[in-house]
C-alpha positions as CSV (number, residue, x, y, z in Angstrom):
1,X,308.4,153.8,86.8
2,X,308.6,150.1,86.4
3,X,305.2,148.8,86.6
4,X,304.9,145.6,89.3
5,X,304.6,141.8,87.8
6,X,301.4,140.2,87.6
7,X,300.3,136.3,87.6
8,X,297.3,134.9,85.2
9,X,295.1,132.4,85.3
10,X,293.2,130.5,82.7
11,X,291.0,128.4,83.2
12,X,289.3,125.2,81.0
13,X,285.9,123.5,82.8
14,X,285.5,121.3,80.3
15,X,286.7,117.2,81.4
16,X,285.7,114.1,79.6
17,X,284.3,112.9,83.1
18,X,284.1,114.3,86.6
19,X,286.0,112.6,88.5
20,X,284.5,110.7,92.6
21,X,286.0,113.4,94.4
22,X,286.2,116.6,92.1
23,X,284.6,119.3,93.3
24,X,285.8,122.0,91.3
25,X,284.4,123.9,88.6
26,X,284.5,121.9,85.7
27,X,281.7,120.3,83.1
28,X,281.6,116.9,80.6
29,X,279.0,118.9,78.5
30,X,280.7,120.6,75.4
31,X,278.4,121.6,73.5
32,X,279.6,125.0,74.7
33,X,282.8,124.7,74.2
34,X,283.9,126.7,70.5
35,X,281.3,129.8,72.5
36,X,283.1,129.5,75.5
37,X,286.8,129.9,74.1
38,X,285.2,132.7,72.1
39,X,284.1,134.4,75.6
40,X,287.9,133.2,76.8
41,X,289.3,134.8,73.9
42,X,287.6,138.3,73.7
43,X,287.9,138.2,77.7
44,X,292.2,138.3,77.2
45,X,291.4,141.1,74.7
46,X,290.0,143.8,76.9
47,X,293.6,143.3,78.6
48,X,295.3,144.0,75.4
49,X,296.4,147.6,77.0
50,X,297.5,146.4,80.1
51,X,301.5,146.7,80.2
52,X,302.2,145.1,83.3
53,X,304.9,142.2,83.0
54,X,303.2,138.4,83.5
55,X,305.2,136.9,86.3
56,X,303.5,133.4,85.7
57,X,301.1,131.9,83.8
58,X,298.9,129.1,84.1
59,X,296.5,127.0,82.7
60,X,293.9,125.2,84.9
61,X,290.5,123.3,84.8
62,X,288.6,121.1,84.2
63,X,291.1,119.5,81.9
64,X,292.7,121.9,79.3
65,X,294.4,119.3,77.4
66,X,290.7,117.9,76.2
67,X,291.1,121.1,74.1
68,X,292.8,119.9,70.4
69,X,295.6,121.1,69.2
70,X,294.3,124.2,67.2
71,X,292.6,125.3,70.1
72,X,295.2,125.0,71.8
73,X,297.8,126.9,69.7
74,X,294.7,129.3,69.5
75,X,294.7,129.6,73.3
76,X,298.2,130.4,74.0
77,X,298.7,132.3,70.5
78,X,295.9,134.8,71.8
79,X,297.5,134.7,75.4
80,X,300.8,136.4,74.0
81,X,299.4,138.5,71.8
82,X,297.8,140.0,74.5
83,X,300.2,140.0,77.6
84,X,303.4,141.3,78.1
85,X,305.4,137.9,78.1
86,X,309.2,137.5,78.5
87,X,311.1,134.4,77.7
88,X,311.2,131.7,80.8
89,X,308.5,132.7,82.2
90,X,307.0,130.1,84.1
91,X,304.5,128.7,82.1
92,X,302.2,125.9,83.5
93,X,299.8,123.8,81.7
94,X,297.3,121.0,84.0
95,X,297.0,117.9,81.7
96,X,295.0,114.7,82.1
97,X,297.2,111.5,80.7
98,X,294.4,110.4,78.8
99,X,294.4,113.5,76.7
100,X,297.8,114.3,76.7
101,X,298.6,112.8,73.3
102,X,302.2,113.5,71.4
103,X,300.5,115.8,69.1
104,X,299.6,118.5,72.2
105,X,302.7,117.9,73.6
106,X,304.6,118.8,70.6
107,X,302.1,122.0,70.6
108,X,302.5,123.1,73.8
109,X,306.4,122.8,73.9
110,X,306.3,124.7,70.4
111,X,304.2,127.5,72.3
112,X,306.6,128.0,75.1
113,X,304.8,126.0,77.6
114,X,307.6,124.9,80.0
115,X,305.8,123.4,82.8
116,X,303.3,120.3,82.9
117,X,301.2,119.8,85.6
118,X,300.2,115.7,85.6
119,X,296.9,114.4,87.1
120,X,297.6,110.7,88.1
121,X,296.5,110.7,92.1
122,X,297.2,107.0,92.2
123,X,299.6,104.9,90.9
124,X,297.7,102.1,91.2
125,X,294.9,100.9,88.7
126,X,292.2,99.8,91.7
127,X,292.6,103.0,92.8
128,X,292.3,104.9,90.1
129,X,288.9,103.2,89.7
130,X,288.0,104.3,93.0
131,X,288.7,107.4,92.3
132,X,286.8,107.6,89.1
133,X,289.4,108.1,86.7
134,X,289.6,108.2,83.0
135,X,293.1,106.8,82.6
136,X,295.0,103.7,83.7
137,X,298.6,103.4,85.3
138,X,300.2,102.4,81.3
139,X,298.1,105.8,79.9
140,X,299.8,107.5,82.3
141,X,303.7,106.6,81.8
142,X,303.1,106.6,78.3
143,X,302.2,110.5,78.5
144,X,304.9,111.4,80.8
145,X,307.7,109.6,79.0
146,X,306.4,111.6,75.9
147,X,306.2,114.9,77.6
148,X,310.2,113.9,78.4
149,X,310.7,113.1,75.3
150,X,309.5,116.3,74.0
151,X,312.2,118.1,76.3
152,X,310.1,118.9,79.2
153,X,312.3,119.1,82.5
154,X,310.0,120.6,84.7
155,X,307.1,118.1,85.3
156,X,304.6,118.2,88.4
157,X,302.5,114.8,89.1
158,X,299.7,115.0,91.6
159,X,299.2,112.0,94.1
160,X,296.4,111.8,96.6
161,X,296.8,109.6,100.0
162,X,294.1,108.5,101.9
163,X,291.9,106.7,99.3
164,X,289.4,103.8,100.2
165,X,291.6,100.7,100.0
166,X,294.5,102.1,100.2
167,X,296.8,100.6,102.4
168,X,300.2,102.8,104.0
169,X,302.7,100.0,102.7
170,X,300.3,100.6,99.1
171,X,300.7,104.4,99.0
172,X,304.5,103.6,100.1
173,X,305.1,101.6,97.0
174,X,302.8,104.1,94.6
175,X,305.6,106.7,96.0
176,X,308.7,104.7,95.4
177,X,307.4,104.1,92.1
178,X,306.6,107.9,91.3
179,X,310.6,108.5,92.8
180,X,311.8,106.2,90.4
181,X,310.4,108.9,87.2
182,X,312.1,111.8,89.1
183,X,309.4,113.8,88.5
184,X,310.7,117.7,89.4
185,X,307.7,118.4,91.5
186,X,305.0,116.1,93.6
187,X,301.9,117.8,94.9
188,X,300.6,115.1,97.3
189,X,297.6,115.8,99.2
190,X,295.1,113.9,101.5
191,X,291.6,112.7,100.0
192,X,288.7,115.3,101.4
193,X,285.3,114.0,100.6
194,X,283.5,117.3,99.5
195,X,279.9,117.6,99.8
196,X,278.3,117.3,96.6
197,X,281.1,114.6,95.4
198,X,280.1,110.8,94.4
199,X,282.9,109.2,97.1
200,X,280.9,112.1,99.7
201,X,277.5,110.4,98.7
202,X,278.6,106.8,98.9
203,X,280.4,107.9,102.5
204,X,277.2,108.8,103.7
205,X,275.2,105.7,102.6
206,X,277.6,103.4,104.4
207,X,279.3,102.3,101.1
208,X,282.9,103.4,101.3
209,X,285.7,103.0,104.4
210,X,288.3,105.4,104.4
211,X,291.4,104.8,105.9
212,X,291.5,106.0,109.5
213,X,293.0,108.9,110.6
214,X,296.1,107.8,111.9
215,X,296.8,105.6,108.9
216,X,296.4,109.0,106.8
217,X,298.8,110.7,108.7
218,X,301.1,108.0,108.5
219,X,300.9,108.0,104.8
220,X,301.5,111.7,104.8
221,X,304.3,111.9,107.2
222,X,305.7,108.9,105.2
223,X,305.7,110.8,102.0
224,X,307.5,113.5,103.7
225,X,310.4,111.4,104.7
226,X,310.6,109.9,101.4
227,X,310.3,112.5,99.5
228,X,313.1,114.5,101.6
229,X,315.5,111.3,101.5
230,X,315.0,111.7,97.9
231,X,315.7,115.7,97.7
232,X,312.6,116.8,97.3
233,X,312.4,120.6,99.5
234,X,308.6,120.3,101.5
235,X,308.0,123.8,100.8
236,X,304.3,123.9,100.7
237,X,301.8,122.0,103.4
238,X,301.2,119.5,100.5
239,X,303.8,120.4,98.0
240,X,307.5,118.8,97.3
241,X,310.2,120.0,94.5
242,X,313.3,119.4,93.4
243,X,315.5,122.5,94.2
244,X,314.5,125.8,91.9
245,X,311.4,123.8,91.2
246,X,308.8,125.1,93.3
247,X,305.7,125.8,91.5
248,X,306.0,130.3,91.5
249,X,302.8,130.2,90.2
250,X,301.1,128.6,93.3
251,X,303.6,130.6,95.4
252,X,301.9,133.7,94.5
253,X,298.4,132.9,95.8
254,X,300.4,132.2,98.8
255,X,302.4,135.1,99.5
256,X,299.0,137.1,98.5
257,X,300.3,139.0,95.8
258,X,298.6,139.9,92.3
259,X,297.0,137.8,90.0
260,X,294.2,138.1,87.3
261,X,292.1,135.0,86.5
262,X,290.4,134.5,83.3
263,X,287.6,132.2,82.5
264,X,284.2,130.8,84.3
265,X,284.5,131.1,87.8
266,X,288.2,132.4,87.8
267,X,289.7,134.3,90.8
268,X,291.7,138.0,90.4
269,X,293.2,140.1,92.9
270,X,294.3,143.2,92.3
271,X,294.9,146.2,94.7
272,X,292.4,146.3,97.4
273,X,290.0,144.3,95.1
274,X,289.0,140.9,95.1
275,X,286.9,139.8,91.9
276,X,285.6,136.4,90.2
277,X,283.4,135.6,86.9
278,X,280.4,133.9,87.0
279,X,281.1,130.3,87.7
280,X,278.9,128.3,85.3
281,X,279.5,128.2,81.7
282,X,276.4,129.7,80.5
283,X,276.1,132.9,82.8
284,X,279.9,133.8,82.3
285,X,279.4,133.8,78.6
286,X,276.5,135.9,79.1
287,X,278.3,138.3,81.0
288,X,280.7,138.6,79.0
289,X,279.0,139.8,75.7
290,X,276.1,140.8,77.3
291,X,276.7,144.7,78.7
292,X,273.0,144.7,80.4
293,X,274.6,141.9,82.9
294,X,276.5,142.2,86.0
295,X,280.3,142.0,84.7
296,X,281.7,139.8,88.2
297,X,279.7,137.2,90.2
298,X,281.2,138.8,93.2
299,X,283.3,141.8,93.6
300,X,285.0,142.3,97.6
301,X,287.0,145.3,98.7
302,X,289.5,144.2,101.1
303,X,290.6,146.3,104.3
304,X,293.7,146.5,105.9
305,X,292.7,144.0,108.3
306,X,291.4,141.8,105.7
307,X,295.1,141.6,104.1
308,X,296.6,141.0,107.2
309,X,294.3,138.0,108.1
310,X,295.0,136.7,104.5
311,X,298.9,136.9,104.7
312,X,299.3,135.1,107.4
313,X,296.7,132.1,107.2
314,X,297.7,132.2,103.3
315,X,301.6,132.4,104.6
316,X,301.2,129.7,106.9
317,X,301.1,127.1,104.4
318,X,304.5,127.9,103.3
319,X,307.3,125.6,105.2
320,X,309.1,128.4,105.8
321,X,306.3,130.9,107.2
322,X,305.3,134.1,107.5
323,X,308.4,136.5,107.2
324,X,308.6,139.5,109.7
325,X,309.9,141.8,107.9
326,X,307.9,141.1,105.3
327,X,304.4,141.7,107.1
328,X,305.9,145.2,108.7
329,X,306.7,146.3,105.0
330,X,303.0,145.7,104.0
331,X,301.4,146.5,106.7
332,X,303.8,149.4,108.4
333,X,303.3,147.3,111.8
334,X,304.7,144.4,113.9
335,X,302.9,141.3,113.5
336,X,303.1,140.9,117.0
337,X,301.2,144.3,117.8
338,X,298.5,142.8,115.7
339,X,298.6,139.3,117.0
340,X,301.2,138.8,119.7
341,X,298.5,136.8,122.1
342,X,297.2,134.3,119.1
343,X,301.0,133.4,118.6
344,X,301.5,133.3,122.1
345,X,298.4,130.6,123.1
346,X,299.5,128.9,119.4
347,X,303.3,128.2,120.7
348,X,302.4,127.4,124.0
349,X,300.0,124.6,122.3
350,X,303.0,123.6,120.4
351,X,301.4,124.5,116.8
352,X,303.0,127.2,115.8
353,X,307.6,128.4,115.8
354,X,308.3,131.5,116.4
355,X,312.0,133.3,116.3
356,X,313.0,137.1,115.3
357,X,312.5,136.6,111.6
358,X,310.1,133.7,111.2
359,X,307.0,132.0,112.5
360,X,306.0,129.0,110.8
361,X,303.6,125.7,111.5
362,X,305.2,123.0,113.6
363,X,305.0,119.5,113.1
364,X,302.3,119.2,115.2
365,X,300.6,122.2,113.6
366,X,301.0,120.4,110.0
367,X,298.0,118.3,111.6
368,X,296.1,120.9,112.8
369,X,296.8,123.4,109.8
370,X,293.1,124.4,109.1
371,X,292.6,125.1,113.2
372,X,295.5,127.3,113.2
373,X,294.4,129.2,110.4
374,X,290.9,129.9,111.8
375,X,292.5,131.7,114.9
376,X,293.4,134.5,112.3
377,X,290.2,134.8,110.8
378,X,287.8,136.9,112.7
């Protein structure tokens, strides 16, 4: 019996700064650092027995290209010493410009990495400021011409819209310029202000104007047209790739199937199981090495109708949709049984498509995304 395909995660929440708006779980302290790959490392190991094929790999932060080269090579040395990894497997690594230096390029294309993942979010200088960025506009081109180079086809930059003093002919020139590198993938997403975040702080003392919210749809439905012109597929709510180029790492959280995550804070699902470590630093080494500690921060056991509420909000953010066939060959029902008078009110408000195979966002439910999702979650 062929046993099924799994994605893994890594992740590195260690960054030189924290960006305005990041939210995520990542750290400018290293003084942790060499313990916390040590904790990384012996955490791969206790999957040295498991012989399930890796379907994608990927490694996330934080920044993981503040790690140096040996640490690097250390990394992804133990990574396939550990999984079962065929050749061309996609294999993505995030990287900041500022510490993407030719050296850790040359390491990571040595090491079968064959995907970069970019962070510029604004190709514009001012911007970048706004946004709290370590890196300039010059630091950035520099890194991706090297990565090139190098021999790296497959290249993702991120772009954010929607940033204080950002104008929509701005963004349209930031695109246009990003076109002009033929990047093979653009994640381009809209600014959110999360509550914790230095641009969410200065929003509520007054201090910072956003654009308003029809100028940030324009910008995004202006990236869309471009982007299309250009050949870019819009396969994702906020994700455009050359053809063959979608991300299938990303695709896999989407379509809900497995994944193991590895690392503070990291994410698995496997089975009915949803599991994550310890988010910070500190407590996920300690529960790591530590066997008198609780091994997961949170552990959930996922019903049936937890799955189904999950595929379809999750499969909603695909272009494409929510396949039929697809849910009746999970779930051994029609989605319609299970939903037929939420589709029905959602088409009738124009948000959602529906024909025999498919149902999938409409424009108009592009912009209300998060609203349509909610009506699946009970």
């Amino acid at each position: 019996m062929q046993l099924k395909d799994v994605s893994v995660y890594i992740h590195i929440p260690f960054c030189i700064k924290k960006c305005f708006y990041c939210d995520f779980n990542s750290y400018s302290n290293f003084d942790l650092l060499d313990d916390y790959l040590n904790a990384l490392f012996y955490e791969i190991e206790r999957y040295k027995d498991l012989k399930r094929p890796v379907r994608t790999l990927y490694i996330g932060g934080g920044t993981p290209t503040v790690l140096n080269e040996k640490k690097l090579y250390l990394l992804i040395d133990t990574l396939y010493k550990n999984f079962c990894i065929n050749n061309g497997v996609e294999f993505t690594v995030e990287a900041n410009p500022e510490t993407l230096t030719k050296n850790k390029i040359m390491v990571l294309k040595k090491m079968g990495v064959n995907r970069l993942s970019i962070g510029l979010q604004a190709y514009d200088d001012k911007l970048l400021k706004v946004l709290g960025r370590i890196h300039d506009v010059k630091r950035f081109e520099k890194a991706y011409f090297e990565a090139r180079e190098a021999g790296f086809e497959n290249i993702n930059v991120d772009l954010i819209f929607g940033i204080p003093g950002q104008t929509k002919d701005n963004f349209e020139k930031e695109l246009k310029k990003l076109i002009k590198l033929k990047p093979s993938h653009i994640s381009c997403y809209s600014l959110t202000l999360e509550e914790g975040t230095v641009l969410h702080l200065m929003k509520q003392k007054g201090l910072l104007e956003l654009p308003d919210e029809d100028e940030e749809r324009y910008m995004y439905y202006k990236a869309k047209e471009i982007l299309e012109n250009e050949g870019y597929i819009h396969y994702e709510i906020s994700n455009f790739a050359k053809p063959g180029k979608e991300c299938k790492h990303n695709i896999t959280y989407w379509k809900c199937e497995e994944y193991l995550g590895f690392g503070a804070g990291a994410h698995s699902f496997i089975g009915n199981l949803r599991f994550s470590n310890h988010k910070g630093i500190k407590e996920y080494i300690e529960s790591i090495f530590n066997k008198n500690l609780r091994r997961y921060e949170e552990i959930y056991v996922l019903n049936q109708k937890d799955k189904m509420q999950e595929f379809v909000f999750m499969g909603l953010r695909m272009i494409e949709g929510i396949s039929k066939n697809e849910f009746k060959k999970r779930f051994c029902k029609q989605i319609n049984d299970i939903y037929g008078t939420k589709i029905i009110e959602l088409k009738e408000k124009g948000l959602i498509y529906e024909d025999e195979e498919k149902i999938k966002l409409t424009l108009k439910g592009l912009d209300l995304a998060n609203l349509v999702f909610m009506e699946f979650i009970d």
